[in-house]
C-alpha positions as a printed Julia matrix, in Angstrom:
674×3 Matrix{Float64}:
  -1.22  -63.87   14.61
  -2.97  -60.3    15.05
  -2.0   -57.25   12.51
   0.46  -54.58   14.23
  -0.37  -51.7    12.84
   2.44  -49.4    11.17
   2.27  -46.87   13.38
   3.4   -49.35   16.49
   5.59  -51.69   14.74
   7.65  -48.69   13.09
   7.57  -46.92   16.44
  11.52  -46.1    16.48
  13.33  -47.78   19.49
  16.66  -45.39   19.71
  17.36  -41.86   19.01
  19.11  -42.95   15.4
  15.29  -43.95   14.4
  13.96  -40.6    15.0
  13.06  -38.71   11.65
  12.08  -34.76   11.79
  12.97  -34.21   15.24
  17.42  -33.76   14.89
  17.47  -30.53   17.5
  15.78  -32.71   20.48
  17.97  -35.9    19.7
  21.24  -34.03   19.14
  20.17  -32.01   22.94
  19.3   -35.21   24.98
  21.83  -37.54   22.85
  24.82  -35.02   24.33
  23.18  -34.89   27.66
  23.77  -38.52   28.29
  26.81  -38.66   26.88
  28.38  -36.22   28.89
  25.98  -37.5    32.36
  24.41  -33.95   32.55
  20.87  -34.87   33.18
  17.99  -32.66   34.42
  15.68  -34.15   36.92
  12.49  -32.78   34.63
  11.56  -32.85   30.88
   8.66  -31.17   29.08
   7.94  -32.12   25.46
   5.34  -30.24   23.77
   4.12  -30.43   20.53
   0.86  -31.7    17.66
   0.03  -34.92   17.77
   2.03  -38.13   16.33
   5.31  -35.86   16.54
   7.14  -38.36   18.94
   6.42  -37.21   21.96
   5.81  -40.73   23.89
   8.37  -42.15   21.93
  11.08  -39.72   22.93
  10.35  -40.39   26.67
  10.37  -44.13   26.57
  13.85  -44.24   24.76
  15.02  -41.78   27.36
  13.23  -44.16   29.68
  15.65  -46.83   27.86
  18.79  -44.42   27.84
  18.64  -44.01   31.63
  18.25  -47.89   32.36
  19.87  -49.77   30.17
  21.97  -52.5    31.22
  23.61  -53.66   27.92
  24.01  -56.77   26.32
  26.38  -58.33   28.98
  24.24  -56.65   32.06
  27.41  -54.13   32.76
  26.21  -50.79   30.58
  25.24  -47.41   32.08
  23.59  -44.55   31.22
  23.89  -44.37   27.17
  22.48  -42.27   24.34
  22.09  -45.55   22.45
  20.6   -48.23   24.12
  21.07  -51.57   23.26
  17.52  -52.39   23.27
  18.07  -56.27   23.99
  18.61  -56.44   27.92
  16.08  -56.52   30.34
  15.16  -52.86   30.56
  14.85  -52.11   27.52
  12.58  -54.91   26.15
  10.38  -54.47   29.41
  10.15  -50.26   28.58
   9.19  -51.55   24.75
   6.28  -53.68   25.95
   4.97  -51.66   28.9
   5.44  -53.43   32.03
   8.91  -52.21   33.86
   8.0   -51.48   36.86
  10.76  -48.47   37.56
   8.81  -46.74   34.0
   5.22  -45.24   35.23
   3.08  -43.69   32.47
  -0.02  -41.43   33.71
  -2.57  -40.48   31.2
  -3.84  -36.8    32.52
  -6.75  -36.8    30.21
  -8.21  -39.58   32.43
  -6.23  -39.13   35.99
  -6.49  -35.36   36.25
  -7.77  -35.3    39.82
  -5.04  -34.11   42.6
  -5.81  -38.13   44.48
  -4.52  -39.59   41.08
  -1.27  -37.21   41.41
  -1.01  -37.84   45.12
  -1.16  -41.7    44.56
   1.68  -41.3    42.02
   3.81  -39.35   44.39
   3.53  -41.69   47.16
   5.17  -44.13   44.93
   8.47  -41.05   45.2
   9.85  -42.41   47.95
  11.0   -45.96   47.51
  13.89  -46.4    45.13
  13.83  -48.16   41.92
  13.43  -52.1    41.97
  15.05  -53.14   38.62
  16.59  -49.89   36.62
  18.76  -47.59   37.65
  16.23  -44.46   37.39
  12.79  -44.47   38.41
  11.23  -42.3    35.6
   7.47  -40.8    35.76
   5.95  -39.96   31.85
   2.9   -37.79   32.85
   0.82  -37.55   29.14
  -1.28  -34.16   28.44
  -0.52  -32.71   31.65
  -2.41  -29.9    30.74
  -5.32  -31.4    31.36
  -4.31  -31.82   35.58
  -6.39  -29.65   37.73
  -5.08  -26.36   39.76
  -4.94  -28.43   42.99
  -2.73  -31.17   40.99
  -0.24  -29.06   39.78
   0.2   -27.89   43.48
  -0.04  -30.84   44.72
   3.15  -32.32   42.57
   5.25  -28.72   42.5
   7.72  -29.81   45.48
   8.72  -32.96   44.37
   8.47  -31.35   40.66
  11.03  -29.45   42.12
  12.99  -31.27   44.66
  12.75  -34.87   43.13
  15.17  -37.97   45.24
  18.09  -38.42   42.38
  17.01  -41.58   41.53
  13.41  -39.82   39.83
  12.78  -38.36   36.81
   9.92  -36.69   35.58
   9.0   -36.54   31.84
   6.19  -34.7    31.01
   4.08  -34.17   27.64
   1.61  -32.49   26.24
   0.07  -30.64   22.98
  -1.06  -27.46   24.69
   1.57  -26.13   26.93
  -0.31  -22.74   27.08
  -2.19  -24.21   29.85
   0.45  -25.64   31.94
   1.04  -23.33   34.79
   4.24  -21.29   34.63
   5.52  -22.61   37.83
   6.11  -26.06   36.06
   7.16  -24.85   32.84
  10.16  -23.28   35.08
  10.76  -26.09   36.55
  11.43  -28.33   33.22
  13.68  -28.59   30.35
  11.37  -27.88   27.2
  11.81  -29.15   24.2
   9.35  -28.37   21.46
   8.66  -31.06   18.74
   7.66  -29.71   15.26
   5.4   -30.82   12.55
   7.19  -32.65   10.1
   7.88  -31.56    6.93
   6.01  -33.26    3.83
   9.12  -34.53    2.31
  10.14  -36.04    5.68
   7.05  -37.65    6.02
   7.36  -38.73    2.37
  10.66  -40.51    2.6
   9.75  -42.08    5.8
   6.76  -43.56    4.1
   8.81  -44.94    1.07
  11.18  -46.44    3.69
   8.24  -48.09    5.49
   6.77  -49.46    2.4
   9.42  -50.93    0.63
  10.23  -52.71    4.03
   6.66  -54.2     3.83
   7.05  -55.3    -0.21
   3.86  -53.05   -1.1
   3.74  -51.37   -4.17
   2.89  -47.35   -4.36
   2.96  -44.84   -6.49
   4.87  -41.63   -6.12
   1.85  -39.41   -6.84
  -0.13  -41.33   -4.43
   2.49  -40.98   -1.16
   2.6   -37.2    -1.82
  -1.24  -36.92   -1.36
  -0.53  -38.8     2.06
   2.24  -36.74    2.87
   0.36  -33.55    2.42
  -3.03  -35.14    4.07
  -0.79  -36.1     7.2
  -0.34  -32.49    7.99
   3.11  -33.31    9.91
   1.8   -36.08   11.96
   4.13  -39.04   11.33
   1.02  -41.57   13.48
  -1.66  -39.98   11.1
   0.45  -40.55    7.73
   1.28  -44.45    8.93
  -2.32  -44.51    9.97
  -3.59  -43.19    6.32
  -1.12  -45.82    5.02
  -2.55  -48.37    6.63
  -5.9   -47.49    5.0
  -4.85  -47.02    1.69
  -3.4   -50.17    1.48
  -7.03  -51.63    2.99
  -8.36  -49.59    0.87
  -6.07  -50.66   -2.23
  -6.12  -53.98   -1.37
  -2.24  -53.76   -1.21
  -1.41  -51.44   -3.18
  -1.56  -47.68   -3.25
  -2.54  -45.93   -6.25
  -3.24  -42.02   -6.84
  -6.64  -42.25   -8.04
  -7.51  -44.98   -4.76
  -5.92  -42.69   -2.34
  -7.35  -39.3    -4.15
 -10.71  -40.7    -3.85
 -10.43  -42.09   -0.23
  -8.54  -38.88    1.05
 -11.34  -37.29   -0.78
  -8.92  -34.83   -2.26
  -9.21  -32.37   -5.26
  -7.41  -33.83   -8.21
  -4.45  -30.67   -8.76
  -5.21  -30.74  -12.78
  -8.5   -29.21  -11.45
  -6.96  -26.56   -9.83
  -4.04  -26.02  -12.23
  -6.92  -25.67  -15.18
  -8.47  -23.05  -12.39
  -5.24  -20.98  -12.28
  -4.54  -21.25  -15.5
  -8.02  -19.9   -16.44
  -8.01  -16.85  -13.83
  -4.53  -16.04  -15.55
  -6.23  -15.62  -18.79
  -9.21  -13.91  -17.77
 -11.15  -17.0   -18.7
 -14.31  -16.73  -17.06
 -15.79  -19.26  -19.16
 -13.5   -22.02  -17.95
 -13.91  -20.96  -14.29
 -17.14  -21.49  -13.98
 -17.3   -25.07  -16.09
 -14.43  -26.38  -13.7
 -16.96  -25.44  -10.83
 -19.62  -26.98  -12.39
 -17.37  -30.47  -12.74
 -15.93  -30.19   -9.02
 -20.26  -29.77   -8.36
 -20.93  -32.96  -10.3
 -18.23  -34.81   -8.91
 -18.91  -34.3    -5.38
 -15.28  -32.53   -4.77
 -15.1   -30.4    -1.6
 -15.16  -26.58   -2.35
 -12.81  -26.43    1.13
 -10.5   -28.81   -0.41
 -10.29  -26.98   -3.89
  -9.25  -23.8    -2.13
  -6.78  -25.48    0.18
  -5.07  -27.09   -2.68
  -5.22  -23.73   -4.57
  -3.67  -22.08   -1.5
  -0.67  -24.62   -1.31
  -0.3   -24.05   -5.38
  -0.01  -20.44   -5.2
   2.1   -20.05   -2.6
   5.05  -22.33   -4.68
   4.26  -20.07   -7.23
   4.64  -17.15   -5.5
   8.12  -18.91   -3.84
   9.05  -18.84   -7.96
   8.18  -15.71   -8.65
  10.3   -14.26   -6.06
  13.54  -16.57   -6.35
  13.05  -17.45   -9.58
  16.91  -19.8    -9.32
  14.58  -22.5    -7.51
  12.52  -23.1   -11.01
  15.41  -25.27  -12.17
  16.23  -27.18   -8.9
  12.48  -28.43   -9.33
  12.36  -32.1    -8.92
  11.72  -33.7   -12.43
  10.14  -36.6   -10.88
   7.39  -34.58   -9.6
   4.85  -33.29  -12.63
   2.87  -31.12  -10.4
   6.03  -28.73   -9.33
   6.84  -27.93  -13.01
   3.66  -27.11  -13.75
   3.28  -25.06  -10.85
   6.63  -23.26  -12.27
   4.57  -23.2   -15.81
   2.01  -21.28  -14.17
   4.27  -19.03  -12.11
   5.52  -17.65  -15.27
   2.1   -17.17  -16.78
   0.46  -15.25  -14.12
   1.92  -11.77  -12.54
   3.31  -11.68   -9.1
   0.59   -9.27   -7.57
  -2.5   -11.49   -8.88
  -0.37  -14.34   -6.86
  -0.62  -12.61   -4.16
  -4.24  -11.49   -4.84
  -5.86  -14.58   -5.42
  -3.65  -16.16   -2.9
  -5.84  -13.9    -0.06
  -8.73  -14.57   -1.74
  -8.32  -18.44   -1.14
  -7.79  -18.42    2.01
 -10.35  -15.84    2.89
 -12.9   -17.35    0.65
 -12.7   -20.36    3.09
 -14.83  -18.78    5.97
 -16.95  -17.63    2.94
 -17.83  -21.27    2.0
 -20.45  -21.54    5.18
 -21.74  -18.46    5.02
 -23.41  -19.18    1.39
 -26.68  -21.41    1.17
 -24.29  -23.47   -1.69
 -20.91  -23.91   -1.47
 -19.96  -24.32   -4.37
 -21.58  -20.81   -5.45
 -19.27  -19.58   -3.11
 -16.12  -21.28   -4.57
 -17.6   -19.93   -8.13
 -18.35  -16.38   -6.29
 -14.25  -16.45   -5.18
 -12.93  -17.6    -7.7
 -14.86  -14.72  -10.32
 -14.02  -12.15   -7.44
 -10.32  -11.77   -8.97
 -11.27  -11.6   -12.64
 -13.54   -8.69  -11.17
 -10.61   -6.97   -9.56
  -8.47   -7.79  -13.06
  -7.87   -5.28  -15.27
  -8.78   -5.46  -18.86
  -6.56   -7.57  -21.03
  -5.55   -5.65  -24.28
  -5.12   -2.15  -24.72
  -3.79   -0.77  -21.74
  -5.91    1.53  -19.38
  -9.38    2.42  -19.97
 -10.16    5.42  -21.58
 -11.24    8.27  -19.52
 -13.85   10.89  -20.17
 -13.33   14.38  -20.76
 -15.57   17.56  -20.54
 -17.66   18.48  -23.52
 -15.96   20.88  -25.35
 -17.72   24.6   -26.16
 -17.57   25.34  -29.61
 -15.39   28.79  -29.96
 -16.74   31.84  -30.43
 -17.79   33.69  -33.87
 -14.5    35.92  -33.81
 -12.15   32.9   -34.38
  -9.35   33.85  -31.81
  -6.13   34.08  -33.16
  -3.56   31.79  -31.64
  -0.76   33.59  -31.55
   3.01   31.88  -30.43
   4.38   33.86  -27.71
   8.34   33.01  -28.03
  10.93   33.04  -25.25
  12.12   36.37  -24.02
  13.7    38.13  -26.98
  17.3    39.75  -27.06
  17.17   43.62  -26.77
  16.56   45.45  -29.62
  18.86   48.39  -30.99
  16.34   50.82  -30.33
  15.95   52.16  -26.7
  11.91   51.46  -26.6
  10.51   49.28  -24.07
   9.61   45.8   -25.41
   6.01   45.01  -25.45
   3.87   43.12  -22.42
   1.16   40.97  -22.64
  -0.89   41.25  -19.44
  -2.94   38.45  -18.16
  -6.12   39.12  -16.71
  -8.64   37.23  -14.69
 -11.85   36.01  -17.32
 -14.93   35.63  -16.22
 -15.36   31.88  -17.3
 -12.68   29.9   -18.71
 -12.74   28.51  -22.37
 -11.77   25.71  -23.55
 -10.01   24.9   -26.79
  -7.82   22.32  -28.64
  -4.25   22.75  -27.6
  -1.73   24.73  -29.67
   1.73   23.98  -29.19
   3.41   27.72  -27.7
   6.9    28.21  -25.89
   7.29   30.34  -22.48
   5.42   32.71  -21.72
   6.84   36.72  -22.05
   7.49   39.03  -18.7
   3.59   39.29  -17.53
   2.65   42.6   -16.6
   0.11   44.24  -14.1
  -3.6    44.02  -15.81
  -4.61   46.81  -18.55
  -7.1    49.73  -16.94
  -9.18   49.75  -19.94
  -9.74   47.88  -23.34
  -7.52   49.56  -25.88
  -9.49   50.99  -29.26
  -6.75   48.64  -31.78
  -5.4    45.75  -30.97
  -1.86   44.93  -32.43
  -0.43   41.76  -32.26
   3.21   41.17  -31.6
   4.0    37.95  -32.86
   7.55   36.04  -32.64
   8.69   33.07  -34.92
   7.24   29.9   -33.55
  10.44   28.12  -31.27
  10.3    23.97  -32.07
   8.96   22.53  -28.56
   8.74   18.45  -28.02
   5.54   17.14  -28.1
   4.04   16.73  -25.2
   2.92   13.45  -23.51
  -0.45   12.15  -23.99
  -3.08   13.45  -21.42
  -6.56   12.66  -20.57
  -7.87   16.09  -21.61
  -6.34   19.53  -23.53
  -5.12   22.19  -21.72
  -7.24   25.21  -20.97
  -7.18   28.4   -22.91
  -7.68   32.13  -21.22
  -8.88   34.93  -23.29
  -5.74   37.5   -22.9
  -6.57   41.23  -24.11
  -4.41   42.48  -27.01
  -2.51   46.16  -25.8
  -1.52   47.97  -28.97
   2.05   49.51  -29.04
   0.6    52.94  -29.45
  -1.32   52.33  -25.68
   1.57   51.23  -23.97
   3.73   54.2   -25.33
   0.92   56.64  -24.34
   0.53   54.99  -20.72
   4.31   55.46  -20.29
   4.8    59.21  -21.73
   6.52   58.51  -24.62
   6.69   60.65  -28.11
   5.26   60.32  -31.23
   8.95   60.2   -32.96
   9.55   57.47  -30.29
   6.96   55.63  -30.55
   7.66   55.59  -34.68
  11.36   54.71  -33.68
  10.41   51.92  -31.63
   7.88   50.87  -33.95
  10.56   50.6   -36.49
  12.8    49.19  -34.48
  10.03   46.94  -33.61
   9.27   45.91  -37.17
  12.6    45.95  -38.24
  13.79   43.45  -36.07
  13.41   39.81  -37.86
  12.26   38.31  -34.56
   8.73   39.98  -34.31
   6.08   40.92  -36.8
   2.65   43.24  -36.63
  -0.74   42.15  -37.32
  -3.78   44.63  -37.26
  -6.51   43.39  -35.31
 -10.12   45.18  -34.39
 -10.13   46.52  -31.01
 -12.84   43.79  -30.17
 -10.93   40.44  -30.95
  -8.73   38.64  -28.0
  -5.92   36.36  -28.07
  -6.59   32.85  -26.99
  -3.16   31.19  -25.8
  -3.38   27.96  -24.02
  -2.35   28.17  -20.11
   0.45   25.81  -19.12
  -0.24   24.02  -15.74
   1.64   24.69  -12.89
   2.53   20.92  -13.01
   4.18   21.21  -15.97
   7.02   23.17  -15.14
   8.66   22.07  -12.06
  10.82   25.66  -11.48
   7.71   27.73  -11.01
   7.77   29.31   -7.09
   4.75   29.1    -4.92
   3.86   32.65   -3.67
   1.98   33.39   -0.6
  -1.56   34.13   -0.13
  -3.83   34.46    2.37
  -3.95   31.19    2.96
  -0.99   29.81    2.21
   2.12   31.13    4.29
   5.96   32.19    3.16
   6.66   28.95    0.75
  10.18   28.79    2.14
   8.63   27.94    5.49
   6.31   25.46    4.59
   6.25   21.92    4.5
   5.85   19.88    0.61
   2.44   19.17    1.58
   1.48   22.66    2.21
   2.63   24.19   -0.75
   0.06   25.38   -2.86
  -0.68   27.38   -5.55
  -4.34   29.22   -6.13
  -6.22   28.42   -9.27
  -9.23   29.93  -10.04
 -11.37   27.02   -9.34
  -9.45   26.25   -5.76
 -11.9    28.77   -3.7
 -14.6    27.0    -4.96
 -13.66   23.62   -4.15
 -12.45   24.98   -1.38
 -15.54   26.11    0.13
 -17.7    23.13   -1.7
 -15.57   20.59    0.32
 -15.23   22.4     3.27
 -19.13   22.82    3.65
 -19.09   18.9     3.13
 -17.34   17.83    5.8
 -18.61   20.07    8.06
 -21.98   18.39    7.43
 -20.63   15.33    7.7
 -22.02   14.47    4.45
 -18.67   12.62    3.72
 -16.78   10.68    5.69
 -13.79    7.73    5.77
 -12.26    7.41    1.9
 -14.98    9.69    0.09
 -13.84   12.42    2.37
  -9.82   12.05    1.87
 -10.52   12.12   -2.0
 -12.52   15.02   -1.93
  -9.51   16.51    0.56
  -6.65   15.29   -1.81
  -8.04   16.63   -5.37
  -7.71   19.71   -7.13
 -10.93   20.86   -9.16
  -9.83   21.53  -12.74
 -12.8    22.56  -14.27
 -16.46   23.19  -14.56
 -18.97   22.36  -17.4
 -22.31   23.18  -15.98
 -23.34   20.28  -13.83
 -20.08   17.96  -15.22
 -17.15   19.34  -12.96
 -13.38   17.61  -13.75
 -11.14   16.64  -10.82
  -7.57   15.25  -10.13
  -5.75   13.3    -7.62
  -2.34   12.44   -7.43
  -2.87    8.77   -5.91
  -4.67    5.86   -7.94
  -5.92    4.64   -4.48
  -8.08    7.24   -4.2
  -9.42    7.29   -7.18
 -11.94    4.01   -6.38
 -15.3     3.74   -8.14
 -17.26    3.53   -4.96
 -15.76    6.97   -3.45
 -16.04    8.6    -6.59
 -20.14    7.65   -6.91
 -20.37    8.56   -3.18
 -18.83   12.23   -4.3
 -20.83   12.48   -6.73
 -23.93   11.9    -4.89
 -23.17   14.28   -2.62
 -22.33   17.2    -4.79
 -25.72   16.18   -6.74
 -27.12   16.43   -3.39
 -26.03   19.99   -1.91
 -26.78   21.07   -6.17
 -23.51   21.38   -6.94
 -22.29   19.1   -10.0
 -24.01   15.89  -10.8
 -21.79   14.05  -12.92
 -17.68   14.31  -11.9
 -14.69   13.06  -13.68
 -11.48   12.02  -11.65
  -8.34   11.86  -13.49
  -4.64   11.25  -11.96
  -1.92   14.11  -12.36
   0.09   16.19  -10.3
  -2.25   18.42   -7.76
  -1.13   22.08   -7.19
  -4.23   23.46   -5.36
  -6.27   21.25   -3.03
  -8.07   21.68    0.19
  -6.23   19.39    1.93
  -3.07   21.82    0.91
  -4.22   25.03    1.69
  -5.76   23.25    5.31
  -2.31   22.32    5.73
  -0.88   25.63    5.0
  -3.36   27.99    7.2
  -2.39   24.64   10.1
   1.43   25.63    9.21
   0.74   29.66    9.34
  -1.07   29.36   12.29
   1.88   27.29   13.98
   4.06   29.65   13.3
   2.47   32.87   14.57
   1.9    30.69   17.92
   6.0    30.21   17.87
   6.53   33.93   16.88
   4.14   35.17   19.48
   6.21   32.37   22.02
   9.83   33.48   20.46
   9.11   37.56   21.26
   7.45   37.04   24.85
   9.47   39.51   26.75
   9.48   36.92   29.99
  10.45   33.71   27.26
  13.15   35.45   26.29
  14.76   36.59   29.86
  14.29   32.92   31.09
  16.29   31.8    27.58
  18.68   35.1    27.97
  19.65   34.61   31.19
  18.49   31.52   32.88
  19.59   29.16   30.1
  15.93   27.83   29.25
  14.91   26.15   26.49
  12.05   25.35   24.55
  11.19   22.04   24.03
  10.42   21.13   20.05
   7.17   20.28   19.07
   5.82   21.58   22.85
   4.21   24.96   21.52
   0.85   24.61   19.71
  -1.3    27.09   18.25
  -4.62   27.99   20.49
């Protein structure tokens, strides 16, 4: 007696055998219940879904006689009367099946239609099964669009195919579609343990898994793979046999893979590469299963409640919840994209398995650093101070009046010619700054206030910078501002009297270094105009901007940059978004407010084109708030020139008649500068 294989002699014979495919049997089981029956079906879907078998039980359905030869139209036929055990074998005469791939001329269609017009000799339907009818030619689909249309009632048409893309769209209208999906691995997996405890042969768990997965939801291709498993397992199916006929990666290689990239374990990596080398694995294989692993991991990660629903019978899903623990989300999701991408990588190497090691290292080069947190950054080198050790005087918080009517003393700030740097000194908020001294007093006087407790501040890259501040002597400011001798006494008493501020003689040469707070620092600080940035109030976040000494510089380095095109794309944008700090000779210190921008490769590119138009030839980018960029004050002179083109819109004698009087109006966003 010949060998049936599994894949024909578990072909189900009703709708109540049909596994993975419940929204088509529920739809044509309560079509024939209640008689409402369309005169054309299209099923579409991958191979081995059921898409023959679905249109020989409807075949069945619409024939069937029952047992006793008195049944009609059913959703469950009986499957032992004459119809339906002529359907099962292929030879009732009412049940035509075409193969398209084969009879795709418009003679082969026309010698099927012809058959149309006699009525059925045995069933009760006469029902044509047309398989890939994508594959008919233009002149067939015409050919068979009227009586696709306009059938006889007695005629059905059931149509099938796996590519319904190319099926004209004047016989997709004409059909009821029903789309079969790939089964699920689970479905396919308790199908298969169904199957093979019907035919007494032993398997393993493990094993029916890998031929779950390998099926790819075709229920023909898993009980094909079955069927050579248990060839190949001379009747029985074990996880090694069917690992090494499937030629699939054993998972504990690609958990120990995981595992190692979680760690940073470069070591193990590449030995694990080495072994999948030596034992002939596929490198497209290791990636695939590395692809399916992640992405349960990832599933964890994100609804962690479905770690403890994980099947205990199945060793590979808790260790795929192990490892979801043990590596962050975004590497998941990193490596993840480098699998799959690495896959159209493996053909482009002259070794594949280099190319499996070169992925696989790619996201230990894109990890950071275990340990200590970020890297380090570099600061300037800093100038030792001068000779005259500057005295770093605390400049307290505005102080409360004094009895004496004399003005209280001003420290003016004035523009240096180079700005020195020095370690930072802890000082409270700046005093009421005045407008800049006409000359350089003969004595300097320090007035000095009791040092107010201020938190530390948080860590930064680099110190804050320092600005030599001329000392004005009390004497000076009483002789700019008229007053007396006895006043000036009485308000140096007064002065020196008070407990809240002290005198200290100084020669007229010496300066006061105090350290200059950033602008970032103290979010209540007001942006004032300037000729290139307009009325704050007015002006978008993005525009807001306030000068530093250093911003015209920048300003004009980047601006003759891009106008060269010397940078372009991401180089460009960073040299756009940062604020230049300081200068150090040929070392010059920027910031950026995004990490994104701050990307080896742009940086080096910046560099090399500062080096190159003999500016700076070494940079430093650090990330902090930006008050002063070029992108800023582009924005702002954009926003100031928008709004003289609205003023000079808004005061146009004839704009304002038509809005006076006519009832005009200007449409936002329609007025743009020239």
């Amino acid at each position: 007696m010949s060998y049936l294989v599994l894949a024909r002699k578990y072909r189900p014979r009703n709708f109540t055998e049909m596994v993975g495919q419940e929204h088509v049997v529920q739809a044509l089981t309560n079509a024939l219940t209640q008689q409402r029956l369309h005169h054309a079906y299209l099923f579409t879907g991958t191979r081995g879904v059921g898409k023959t078998t679905v249109s020989r039980i409807l075949a069945k359905s619409l024939n069937c006689q029952g047992p006793d030869g008195t049944g009609g139209i059913t959703a469950t036929p009986c499957g032992v009367c004459q119809a339906c055990t002529d359907i099962d074998s292929g030879r009732f005469v009412d049940y035509t099946e075409l193969d398209a791939a084969s009879n795709r001329g418009v003679d082969e269609v026309q010698s099927l239609l012809e058959q149309a017009v006699y009525k059925p000799v045995q069933g009760r339907f006469k029902v044509f099964m047309i398989d890939e009818v994508h594959m008919l030619t233009n002149t067939a689909f015409n050919a068979m669009l009227k009586t696709l249309e306009e059938p006889p009632e007695y005629l059905k048409f059931v149509l099938a195919t796996t590519d319904p893309q190319k099926v004209p769209v004047t016989v997709l209208s004409r059909c009821l579609q029903f789309n079969l999906r790939p089964m699920a691995p689970e479905t396919v997996l308790s199908h298969l343990t169904q199957v093979l405890a019907a035919e007494n042969v032993p398997a393993e768990p493990q094993a029916l898994r890998l031929l779950s997965r390998a099926a790819r939801g075709s229920m023909r291709d898993a009980l094909s793979l079955t069927d050579q498993a248990i060839a190949f397992g001379s009747g029985q199916l074990q996880e090694a046999g069917v690992r090494q006929m499937l030629g699939a990666v054993d998972r504990s290689y690609v958990f120990r893979l995981i595992e190692a990239l979680a760690l940073g374990d470069g070591k193990t990596v590449v030995e694990t590469a080495d072994v999948l080398r030596l034992n002939g694995l596929s490198a497209a294989s290791t990636l695939e299963e590395m692809s399916a692993v992640l992405q349960r991991m990832a599933v964890f990660q994100a609804v962690p409640q479905m770690v403890g629903a994980v099947d205990a019978d199945d060793p590979e899903a808790a260790e795929t919840a192990r490892l979801s623990a043990a590596m962050p989300p975004d590497e998941t999701q990193l490596l993840y994209s480098m699998c799959l991408h690495g896959r159209s990588e493996l053909g482009l190497a002259p070794d594949e398995y280099a190319a499996l090691t070169m992925v696989l290292l790619r996201l230990l080069a894109f990890k950071p650093p275990a340990g200590d947190g970020p890297a380090e950054k570099k600061t300037l080198t800093r100038p030792e101070p001068a000779a005259s050790a500057p005295v770093h005087a605390p400049v307290a918080a505005p102080l409360p009046a004094a009895p004496a009517p004399a003005p209280a003393p001003v420290v003016a700030v004035v523009q240096p010619p180079a700005v020195v740097a020095t370690a930072p000194v802890p000082v409270a908020a700046a005093a009421h700054v005045a407008a800049p001294l006409a000359a350089e007093p003969a004595a300097a006087k320090v007035v000095a206030a009791p040092e107010v407790p201020v938190p530390a501040p948080a860590p930064v890259a680099a110190a804050p910078q320092s600005t030599l501040l001329p000392v004005r002597t009390l004497d000076d400011f009483d002789r700019q501002h008229g007053g007396s001798g006895d006043e000036r006494d009485g308000g140096e008493h007064a002065r020196s009297s008070s407990p809240a501020t002290a005198v200290a003689e100084r020669p007229a040469a010496d300066v006061m270094s105090i350290p200059v707070r950033s602008m970032s620092a103290e979010p209540g600080v007001r942006l004032q105009p300037t000729a290139h940035s307009p009325s704050a109030a007015s002006l978008p976040a993005s525009a807001r901007y306030t000068p530093t000494e250093e911003g015209e510089v920048w300003y004009t380095t980047v601006q003759s940059l891009v106008a060269a095109e010397v940078i372009t794309a991401l180089v460009r944008e960073l040299a756009l978004q940062s604020q230049l700090v300081a200068r150090d000779g040929g070392h010059w210190l920027l910031r950026v407010e995004r990490e994104s921008l701050n990307q080896p490769t742009a940086r080096e590119r910046l560099r090399a084109a500062l080096e190159n138009a003999g500016h700076a030839t070494q940079i430093t980018v650090e990330v902090g708030v930006v008050i002063d960029s070029p992108a800023r004050r582009n924005a702002a002179a954009a926003a100031e020139r928008q709004r003289v083109a609205e003023e000079i819109v808004m005061n146009d004698p004839y704009v304002q008649t038509l809005l006076r009087d006519h009832g005009a109006k200007i449409v936002p966003g329609s007025i743009k500068p020239a």
